[in-house]
N, CA, C and O of each residue as an XYZ file, in Angstrom:
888
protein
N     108.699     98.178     99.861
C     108.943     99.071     98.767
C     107.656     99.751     98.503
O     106.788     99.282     97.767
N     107.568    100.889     99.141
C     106.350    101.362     99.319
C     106.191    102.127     97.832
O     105.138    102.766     97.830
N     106.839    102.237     96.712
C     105.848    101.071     96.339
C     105.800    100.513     96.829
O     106.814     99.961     97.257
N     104.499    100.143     97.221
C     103.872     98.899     97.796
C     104.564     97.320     97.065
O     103.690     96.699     96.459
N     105.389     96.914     97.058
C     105.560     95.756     96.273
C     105.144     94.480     96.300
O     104.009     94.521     95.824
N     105.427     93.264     96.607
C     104.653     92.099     95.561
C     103.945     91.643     97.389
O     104.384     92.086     98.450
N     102.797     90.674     97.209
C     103.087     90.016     98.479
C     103.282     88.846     97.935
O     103.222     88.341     96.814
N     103.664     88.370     99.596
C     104.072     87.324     99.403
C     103.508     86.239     98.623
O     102.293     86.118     98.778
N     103.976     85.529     97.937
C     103.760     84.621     96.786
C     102.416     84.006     98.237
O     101.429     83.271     98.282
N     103.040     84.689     98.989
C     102.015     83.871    100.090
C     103.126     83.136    100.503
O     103.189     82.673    101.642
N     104.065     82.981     99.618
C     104.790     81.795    100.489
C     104.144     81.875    101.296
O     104.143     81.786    102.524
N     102.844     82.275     99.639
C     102.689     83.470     98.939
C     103.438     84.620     99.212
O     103.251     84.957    100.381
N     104.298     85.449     98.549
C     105.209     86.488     99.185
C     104.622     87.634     98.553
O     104.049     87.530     97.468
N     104.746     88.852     99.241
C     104.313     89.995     98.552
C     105.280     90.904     98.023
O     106.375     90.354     98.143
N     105.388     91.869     97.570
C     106.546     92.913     97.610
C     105.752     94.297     97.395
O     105.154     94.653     96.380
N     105.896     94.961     98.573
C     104.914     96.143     98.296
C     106.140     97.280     97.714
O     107.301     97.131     98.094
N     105.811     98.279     96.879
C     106.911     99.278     96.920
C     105.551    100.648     96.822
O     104.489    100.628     96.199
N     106.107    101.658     97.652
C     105.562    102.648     97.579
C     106.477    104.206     97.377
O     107.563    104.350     97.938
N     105.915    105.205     96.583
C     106.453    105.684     95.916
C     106.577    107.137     96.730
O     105.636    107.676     97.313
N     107.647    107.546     96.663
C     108.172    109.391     97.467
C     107.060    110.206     96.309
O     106.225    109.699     95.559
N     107.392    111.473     96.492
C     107.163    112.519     96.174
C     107.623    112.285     94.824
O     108.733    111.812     94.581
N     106.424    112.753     93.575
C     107.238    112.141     92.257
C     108.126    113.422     91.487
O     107.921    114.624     91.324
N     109.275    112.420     91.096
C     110.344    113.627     90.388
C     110.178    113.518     88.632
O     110.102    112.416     88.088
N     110.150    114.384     88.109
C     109.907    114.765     86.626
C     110.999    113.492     85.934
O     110.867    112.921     84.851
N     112.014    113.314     86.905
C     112.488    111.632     86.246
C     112.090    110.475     86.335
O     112.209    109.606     85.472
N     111.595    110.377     87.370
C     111.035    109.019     87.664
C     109.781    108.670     87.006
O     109.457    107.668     86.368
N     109.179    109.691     87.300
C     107.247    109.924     86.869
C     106.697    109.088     87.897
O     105.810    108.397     87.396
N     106.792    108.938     88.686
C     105.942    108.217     90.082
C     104.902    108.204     89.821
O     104.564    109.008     88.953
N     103.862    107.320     90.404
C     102.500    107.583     90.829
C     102.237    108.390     92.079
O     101.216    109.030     92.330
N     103.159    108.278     92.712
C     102.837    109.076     94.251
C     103.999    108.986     94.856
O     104.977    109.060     94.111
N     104.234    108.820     96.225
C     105.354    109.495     96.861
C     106.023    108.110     97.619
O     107.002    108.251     98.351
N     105.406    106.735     97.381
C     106.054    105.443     97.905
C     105.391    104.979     97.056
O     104.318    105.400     96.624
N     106.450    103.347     96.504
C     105.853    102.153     96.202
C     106.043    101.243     97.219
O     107.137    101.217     97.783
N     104.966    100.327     97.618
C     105.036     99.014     98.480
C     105.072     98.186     97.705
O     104.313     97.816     96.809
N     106.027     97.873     98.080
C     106.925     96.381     97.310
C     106.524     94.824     98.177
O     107.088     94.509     99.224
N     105.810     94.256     97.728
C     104.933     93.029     98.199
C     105.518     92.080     97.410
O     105.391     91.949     96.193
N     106.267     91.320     98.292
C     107.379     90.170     97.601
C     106.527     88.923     97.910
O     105.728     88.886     98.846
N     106.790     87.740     96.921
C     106.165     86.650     96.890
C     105.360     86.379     98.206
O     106.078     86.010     99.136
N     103.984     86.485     98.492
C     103.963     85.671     99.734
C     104.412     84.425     99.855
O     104.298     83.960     98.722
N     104.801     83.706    100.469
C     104.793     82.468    100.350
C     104.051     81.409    100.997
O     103.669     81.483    102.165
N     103.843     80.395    100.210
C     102.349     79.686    100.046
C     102.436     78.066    100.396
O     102.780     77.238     99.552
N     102.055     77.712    101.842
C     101.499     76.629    101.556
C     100.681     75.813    100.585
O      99.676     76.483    100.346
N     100.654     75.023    100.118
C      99.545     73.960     99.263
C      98.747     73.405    100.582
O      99.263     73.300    101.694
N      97.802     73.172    100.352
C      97.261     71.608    101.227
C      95.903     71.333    100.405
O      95.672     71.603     99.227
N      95.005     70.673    101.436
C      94.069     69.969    100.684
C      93.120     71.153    100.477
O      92.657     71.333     99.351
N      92.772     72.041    101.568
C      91.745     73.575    101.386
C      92.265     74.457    100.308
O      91.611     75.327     99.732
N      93.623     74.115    100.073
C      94.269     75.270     98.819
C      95.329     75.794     99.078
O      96.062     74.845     99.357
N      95.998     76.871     99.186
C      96.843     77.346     99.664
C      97.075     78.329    100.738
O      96.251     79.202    100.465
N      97.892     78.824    102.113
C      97.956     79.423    102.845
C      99.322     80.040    102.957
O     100.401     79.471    102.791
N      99.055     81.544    103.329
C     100.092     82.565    102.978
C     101.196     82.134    104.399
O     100.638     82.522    105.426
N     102.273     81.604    104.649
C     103.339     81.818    105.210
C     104.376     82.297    105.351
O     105.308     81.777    105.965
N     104.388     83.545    104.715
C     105.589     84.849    104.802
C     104.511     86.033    104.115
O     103.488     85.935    103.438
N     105.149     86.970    104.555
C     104.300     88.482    104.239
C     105.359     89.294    104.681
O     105.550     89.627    105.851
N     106.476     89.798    103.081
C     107.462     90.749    103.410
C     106.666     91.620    102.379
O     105.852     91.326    101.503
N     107.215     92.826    102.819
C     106.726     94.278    102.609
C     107.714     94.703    102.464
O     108.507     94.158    103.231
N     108.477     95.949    101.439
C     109.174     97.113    101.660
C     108.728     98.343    100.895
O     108.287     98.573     99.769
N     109.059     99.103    102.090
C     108.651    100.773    101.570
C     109.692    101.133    100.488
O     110.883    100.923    100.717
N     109.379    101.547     99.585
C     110.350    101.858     98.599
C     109.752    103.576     98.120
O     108.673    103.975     97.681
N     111.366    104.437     98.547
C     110.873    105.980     97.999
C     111.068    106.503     96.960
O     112.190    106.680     96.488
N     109.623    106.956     96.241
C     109.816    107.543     95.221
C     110.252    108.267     94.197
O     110.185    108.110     92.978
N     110.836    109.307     95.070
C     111.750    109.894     94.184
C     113.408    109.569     94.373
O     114.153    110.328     93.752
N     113.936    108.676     95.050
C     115.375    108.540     95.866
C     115.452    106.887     94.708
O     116.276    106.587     93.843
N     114.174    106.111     95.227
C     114.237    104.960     94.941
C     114.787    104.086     95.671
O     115.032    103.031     95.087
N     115.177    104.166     97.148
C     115.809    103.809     98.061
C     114.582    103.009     98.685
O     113.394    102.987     98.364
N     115.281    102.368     99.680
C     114.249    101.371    100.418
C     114.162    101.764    102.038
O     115.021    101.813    102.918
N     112.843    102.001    102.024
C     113.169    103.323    103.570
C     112.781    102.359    105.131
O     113.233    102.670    106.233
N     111.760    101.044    104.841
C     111.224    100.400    105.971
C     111.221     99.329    105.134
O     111.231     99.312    103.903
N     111.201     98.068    106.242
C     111.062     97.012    106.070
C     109.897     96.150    107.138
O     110.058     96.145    108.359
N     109.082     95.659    106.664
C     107.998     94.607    107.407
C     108.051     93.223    107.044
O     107.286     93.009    106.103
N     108.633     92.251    107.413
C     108.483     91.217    107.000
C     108.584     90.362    108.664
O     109.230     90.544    109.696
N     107.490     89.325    108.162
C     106.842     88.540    109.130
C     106.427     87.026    108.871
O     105.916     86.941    107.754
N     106.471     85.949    109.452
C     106.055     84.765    109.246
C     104.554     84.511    109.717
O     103.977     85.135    110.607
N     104.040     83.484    108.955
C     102.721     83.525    109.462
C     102.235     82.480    109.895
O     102.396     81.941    108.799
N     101.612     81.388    110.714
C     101.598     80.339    111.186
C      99.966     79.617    110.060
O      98.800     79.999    110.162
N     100.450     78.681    109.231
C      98.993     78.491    108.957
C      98.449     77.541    109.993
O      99.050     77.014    110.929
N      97.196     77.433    109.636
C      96.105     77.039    110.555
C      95.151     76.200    109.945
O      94.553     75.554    110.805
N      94.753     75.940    108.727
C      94.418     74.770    108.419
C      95.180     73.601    108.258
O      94.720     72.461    108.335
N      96.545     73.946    107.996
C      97.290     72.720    107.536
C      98.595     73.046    108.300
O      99.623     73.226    107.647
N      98.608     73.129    109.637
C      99.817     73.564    110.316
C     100.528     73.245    110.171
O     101.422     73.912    110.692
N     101.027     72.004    109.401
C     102.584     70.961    108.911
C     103.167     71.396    107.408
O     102.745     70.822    106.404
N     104.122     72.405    107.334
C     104.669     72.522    106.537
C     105.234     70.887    105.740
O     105.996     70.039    106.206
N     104.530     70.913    104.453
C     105.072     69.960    103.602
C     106.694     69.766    103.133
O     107.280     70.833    103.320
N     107.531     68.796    102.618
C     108.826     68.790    102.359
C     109.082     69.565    100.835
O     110.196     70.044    100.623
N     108.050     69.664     99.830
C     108.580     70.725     98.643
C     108.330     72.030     99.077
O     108.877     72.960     98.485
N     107.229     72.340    100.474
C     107.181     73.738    100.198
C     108.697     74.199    101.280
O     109.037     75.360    101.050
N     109.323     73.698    102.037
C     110.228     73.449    102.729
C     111.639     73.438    101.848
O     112.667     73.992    102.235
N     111.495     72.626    100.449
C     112.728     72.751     99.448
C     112.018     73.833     98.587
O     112.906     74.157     97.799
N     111.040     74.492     98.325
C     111.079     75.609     97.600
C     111.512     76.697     97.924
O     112.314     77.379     97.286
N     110.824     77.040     99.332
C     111.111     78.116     99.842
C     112.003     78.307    100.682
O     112.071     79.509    100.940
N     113.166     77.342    101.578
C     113.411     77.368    102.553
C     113.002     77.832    103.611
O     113.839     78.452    104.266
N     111.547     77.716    104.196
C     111.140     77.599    105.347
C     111.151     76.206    105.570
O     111.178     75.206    104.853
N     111.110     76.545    107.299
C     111.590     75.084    108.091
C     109.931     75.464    108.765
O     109.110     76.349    108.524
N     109.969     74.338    109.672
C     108.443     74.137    110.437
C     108.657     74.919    111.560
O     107.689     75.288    112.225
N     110.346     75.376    112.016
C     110.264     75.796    113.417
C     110.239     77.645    112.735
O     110.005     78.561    113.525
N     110.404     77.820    111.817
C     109.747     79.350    111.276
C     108.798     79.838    111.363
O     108.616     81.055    111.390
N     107.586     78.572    111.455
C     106.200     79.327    111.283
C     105.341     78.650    112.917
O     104.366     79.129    113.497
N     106.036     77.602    113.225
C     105.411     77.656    114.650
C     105.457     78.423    115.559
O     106.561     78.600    116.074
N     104.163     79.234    116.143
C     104.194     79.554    117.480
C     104.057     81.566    116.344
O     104.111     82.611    116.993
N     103.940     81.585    115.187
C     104.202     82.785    114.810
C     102.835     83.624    114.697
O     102.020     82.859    114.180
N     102.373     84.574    114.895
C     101.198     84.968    114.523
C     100.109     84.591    113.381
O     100.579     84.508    112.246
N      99.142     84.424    113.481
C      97.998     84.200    112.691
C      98.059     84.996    111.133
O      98.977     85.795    110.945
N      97.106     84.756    110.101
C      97.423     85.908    108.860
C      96.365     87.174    109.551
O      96.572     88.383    109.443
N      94.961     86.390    110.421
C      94.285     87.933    111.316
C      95.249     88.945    111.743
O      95.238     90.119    111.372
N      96.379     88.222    112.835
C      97.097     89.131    113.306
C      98.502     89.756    112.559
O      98.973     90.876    112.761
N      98.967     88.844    111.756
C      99.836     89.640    110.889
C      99.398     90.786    110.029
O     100.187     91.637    109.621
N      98.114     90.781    109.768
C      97.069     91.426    108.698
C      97.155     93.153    109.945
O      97.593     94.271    109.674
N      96.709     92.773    110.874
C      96.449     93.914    112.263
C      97.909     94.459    111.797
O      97.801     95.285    110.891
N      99.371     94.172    112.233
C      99.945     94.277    112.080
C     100.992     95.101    111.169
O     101.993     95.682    111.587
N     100.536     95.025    109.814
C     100.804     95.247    108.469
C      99.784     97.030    108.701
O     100.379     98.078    108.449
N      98.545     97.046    109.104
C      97.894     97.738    109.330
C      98.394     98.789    110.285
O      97.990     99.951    110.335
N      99.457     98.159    111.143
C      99.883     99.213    112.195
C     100.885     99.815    111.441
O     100.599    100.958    111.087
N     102.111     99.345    111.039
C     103.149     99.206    109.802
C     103.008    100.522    109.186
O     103.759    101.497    109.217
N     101.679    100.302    108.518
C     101.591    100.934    107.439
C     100.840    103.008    108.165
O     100.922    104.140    107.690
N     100.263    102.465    109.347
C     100.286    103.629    109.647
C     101.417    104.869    110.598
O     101.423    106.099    110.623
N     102.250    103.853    111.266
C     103.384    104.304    111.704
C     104.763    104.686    110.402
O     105.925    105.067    110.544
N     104.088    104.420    109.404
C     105.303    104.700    108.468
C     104.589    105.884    107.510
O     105.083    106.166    106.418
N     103.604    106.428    107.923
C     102.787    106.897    106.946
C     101.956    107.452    105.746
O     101.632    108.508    105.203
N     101.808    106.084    105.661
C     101.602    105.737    104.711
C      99.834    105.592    104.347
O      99.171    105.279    103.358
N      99.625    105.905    105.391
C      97.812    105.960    105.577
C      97.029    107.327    105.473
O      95.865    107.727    105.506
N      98.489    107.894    105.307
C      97.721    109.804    105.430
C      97.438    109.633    103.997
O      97.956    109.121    103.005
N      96.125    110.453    104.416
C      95.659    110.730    102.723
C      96.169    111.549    101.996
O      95.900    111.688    100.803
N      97.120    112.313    102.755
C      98.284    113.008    101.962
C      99.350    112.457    100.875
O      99.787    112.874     99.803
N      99.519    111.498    101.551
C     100.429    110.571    101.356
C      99.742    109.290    100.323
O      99.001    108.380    100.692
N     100.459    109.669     98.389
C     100.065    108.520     97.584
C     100.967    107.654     97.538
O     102.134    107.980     97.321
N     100.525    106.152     97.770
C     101.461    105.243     97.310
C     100.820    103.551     96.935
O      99.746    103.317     97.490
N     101.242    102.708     96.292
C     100.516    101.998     95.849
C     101.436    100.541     95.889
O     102.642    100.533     96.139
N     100.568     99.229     95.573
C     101.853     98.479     96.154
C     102.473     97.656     94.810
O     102.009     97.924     93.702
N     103.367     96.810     94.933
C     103.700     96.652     93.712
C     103.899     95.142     93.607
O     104.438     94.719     94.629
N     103.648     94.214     92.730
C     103.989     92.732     92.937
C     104.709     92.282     91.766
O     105.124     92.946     90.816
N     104.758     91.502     91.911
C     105.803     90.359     90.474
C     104.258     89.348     89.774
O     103.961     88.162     89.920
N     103.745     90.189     89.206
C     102.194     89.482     88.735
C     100.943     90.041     89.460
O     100.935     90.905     90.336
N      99.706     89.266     88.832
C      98.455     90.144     89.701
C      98.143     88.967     90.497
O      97.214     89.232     91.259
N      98.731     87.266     90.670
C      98.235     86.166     91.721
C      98.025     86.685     93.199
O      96.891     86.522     93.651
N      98.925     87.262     93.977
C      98.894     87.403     94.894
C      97.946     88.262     95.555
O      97.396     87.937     96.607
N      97.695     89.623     94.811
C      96.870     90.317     95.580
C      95.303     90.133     94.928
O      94.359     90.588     95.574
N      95.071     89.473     93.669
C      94.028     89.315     93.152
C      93.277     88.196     93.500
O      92.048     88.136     93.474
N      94.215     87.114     93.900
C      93.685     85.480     93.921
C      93.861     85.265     95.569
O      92.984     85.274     96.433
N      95.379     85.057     95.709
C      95.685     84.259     97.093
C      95.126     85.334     98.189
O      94.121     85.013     98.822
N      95.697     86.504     98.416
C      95.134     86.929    100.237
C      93.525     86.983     99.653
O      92.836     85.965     99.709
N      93.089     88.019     99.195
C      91.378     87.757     99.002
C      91.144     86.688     98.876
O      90.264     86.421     99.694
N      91.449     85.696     98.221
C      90.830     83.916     98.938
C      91.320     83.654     99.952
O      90.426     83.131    100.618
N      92.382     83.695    100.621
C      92.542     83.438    101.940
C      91.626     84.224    102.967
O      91.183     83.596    103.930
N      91.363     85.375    102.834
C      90.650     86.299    103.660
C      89.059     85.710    103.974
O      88.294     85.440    104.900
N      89.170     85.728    102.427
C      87.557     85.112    102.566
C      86.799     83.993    103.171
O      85.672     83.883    103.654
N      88.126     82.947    102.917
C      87.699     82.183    103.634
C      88.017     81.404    105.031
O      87.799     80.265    105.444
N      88.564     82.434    105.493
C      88.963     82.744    106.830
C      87.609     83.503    107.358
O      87.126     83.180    108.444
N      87.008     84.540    106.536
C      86.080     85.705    107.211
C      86.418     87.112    107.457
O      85.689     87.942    108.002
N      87.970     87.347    106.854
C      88.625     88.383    107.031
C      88.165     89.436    106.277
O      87.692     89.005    105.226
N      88.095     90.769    106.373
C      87.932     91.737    105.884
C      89.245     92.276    104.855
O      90.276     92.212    105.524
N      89.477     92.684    103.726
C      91.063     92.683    102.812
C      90.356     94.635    102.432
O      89.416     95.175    101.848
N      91.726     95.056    103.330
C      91.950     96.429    103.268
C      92.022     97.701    102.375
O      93.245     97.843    102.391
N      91.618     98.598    101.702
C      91.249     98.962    100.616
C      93.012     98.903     99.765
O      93.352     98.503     98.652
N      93.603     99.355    100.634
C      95.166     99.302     99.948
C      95.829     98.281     99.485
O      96.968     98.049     99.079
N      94.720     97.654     99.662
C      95.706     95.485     98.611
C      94.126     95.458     97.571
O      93.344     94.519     97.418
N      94.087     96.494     97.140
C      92.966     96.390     95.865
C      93.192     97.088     95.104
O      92.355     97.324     94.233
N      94.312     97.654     95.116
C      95.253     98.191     93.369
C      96.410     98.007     93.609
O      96.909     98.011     94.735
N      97.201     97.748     92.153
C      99.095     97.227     92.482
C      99.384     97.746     90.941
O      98.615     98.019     90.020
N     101.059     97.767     91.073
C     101.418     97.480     89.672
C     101.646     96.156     89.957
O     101.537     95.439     90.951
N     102.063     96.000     88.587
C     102.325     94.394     88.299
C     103.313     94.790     87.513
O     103.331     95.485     86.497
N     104.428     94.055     88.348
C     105.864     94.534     87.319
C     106.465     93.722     86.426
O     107.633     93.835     86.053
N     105.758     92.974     86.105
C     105.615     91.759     84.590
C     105.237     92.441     83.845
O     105.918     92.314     82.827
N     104.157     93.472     83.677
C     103.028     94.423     82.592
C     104.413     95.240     82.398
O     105.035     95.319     81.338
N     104.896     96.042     84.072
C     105.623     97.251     83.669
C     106.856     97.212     83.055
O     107.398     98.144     82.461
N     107.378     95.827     83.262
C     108.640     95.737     82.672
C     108.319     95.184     81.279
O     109.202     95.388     80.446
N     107.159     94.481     80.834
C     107.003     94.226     79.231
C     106.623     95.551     78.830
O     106.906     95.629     77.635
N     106.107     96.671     79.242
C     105.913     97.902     78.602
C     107.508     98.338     78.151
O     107.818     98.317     76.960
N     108.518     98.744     79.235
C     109.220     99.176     79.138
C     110.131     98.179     77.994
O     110.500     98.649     76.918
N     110.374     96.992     78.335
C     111.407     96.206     77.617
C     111.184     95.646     76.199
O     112.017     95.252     75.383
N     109.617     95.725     76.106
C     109.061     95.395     74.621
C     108.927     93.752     74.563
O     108.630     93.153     73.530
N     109.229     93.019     76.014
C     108.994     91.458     75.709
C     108.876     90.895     77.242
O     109.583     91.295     78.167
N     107.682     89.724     77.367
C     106.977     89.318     78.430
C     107.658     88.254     79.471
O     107.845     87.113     79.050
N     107.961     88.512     80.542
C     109.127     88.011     80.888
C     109.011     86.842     81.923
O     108.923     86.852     83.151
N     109.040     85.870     81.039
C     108.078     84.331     81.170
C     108.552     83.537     82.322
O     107.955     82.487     82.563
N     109.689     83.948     83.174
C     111.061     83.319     84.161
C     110.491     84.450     85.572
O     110.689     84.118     86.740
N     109.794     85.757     85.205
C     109.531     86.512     86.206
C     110.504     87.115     86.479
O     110.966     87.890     85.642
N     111.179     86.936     87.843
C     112.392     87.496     88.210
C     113.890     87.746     87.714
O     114.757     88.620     87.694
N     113.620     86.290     87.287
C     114.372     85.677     86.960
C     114.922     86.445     85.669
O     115.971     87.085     85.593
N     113.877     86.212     84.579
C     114.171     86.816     83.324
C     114.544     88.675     83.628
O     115.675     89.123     83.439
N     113.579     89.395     84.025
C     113.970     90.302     84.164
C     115.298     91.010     85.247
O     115.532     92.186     85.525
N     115.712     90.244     85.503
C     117.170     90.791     85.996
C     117.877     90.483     85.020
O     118.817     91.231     84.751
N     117.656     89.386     84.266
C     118.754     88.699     83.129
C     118.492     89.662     82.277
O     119.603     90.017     81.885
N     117.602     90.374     81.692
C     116.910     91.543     80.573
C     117.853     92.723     80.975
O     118.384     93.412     80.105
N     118.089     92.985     82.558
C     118.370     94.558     82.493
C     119.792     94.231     83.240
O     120.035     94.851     84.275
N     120.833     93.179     82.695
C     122.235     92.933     83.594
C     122.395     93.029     84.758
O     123.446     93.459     85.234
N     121.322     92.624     85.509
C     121.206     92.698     87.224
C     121.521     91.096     88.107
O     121.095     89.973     87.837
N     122.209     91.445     88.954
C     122.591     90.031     89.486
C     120.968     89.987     90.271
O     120.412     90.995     90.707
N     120.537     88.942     90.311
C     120.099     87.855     91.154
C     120.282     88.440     92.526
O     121.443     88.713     92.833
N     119.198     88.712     93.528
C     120.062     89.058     95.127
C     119.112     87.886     95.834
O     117.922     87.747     95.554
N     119.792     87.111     96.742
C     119.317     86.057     97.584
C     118.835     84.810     97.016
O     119.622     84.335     96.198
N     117.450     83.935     97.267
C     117.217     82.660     96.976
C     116.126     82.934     95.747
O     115.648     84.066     95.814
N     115.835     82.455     95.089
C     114.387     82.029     94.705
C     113.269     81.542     95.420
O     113.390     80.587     96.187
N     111.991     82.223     95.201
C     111.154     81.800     96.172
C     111.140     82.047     97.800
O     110.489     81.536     98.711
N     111.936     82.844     97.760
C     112.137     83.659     99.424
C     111.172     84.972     98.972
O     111.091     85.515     97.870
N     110.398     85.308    100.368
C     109.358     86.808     99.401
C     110.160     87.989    100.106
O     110.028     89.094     99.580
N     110.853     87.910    101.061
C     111.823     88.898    101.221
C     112.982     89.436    100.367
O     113.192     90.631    100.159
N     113.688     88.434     99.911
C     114.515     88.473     98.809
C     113.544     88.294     97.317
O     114.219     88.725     96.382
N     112.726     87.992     97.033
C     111.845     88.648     95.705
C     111.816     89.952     96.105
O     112.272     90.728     95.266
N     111.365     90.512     97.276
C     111.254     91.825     97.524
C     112.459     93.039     96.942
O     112.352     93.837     96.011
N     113.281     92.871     97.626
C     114.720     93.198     97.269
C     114.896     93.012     95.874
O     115.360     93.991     95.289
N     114.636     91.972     95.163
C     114.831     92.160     93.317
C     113.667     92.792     92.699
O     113.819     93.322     91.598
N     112.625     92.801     93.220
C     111.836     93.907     93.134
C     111.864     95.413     92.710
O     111.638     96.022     91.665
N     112.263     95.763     94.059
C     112.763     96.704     94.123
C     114.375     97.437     93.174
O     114.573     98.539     92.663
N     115.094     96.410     93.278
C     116.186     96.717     92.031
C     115.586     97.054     90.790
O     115.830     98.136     90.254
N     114.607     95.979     90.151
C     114.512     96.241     88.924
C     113.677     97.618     88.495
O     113.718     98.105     87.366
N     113.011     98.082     89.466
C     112.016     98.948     89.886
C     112.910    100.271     89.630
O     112.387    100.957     88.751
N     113.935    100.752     90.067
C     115.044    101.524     90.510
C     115.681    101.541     89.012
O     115.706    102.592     88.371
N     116.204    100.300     88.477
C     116.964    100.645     87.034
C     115.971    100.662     85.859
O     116.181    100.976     84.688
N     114.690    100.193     86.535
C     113.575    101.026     84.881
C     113.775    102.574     85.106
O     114.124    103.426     84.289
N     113.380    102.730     86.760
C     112.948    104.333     86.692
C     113.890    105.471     85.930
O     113.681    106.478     85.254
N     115.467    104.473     86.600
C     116.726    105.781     85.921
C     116.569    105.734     85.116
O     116.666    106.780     84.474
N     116.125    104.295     84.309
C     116.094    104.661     82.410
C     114.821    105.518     81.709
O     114.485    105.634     80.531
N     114.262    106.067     82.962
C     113.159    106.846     82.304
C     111.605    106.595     82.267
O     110.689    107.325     81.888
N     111.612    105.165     82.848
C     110.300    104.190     82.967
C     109.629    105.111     83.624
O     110.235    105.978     84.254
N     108.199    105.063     83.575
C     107.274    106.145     84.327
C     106.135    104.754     85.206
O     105.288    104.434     84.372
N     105.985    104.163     86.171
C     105.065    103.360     86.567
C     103.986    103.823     86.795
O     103.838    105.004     87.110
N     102.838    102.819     86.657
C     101.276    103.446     86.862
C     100.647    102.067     86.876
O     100.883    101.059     86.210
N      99.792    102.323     87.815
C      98.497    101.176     88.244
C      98.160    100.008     86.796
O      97.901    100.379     85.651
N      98.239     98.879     87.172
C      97.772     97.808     86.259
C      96.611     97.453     86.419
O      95.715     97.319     85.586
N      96.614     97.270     87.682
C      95.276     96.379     88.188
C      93.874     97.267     88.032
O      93.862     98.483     88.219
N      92.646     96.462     87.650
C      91.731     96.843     87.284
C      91.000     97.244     88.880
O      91.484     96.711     89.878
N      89.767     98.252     89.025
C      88.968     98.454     89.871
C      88.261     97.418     90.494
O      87.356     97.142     89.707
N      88.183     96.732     91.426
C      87.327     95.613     92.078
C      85.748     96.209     92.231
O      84.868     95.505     92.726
């Protein structure tokens, strides 16, 4: 959801949404949101490691969902998926074995993002998450202490907890959860899946805008 939307919780999941060309209804920031759905996140003893990284391009002025990137990631300090992160998220161990690195999913995301283009400097779009954990805390600590370099485009997001307490007038303490229940939206897929966070993402994203919601950057300058 280019918006850029959330990442992955790490299942950490992300949900990037990025925004079209902005229409005098929507009020866009730019022309995609990347919608960065939960990464999803190992625990172990070093901390946590990102094992899913879904992405969707989401267009700005349509509000439609135009590309999809989602990928598993093999961790590497703690290669044994544990049994709660296994009942949280439904990943199994044979999901993330044998799957690319977060280096090479990272390369990847990088190619993604320029084959969809989304790298032209023509082209504004920004990404979007369910909170500021993921792109503020988990990949920049993962990066770092891996040695990785973290790309200028995962260093501003909305945060659609801020945008939906702007719009709704109350802080929505359940996350997803609450805010689908706030705006009569079913629920789409599991909890704790960052592909399917992605996808509710993106819904709730779509029924602020028709109601007039205007989105804009949360996150502070690094």
């Amino acid at each position: 959801i280019f918006v850029m939307l959330q990442v992955p919780w790490l299942q950490s999941c992300a949900n990037l949404v990025q925004i079209g060309a902005p229409l005098p209804l929507l009020g866009c920031l730019g022309q995609y949101f990347e919608v960065l759905g939960s990464m999803e996140v190992l625990a172990g003893q070093y901390g946590k490691e990102i094992i899913e990284f879904p992405i969707l391009k989401l267009n700005g002025r349509t509000m439609e969902i135009e590309s999809t990137f989602h990928m598993y990631v093999q961790p590497v300090v703690h290669p044994q998926l544990t049994p709660f992160c296994t009942e949280l998220t439904g990943i199994i161990q044979a999901m993330v074995d044998g799957q690319p690195s977060l280096q090479q999913v990272l390369e990847r995301v990088d190619e993604w993002m320029a084959k969809e283009g989304l790298l032209d400097p023509n082209v504004k779009s920004i990404f979007v998450t369910c909170g500021d954990w993921d792109l503020k805390v988990m990949l920049p600590g993962q990066c770092q202490y891996l040695g990785l370099p973290v790309a200028d485009y995962f260093k501003q997001w909305i945060n659609l907890k801020k945008a939906y307490s702007f719009a709704m007038g109350c802080w929505p303490k359940n996350g997803l959860l609450d805010m689908n229940k706030g705006l009569s939206l079913q629920h789409i897929g599991r909890p704790h899946s960052g592909i399917d966070d992605c996808k509710n993402i993106a819904n709730i994203m779509k029924t602020l805008a028709y109601r007039g919601f205007i989105f804009k950057q949360t996150s502070k300058p690094f």
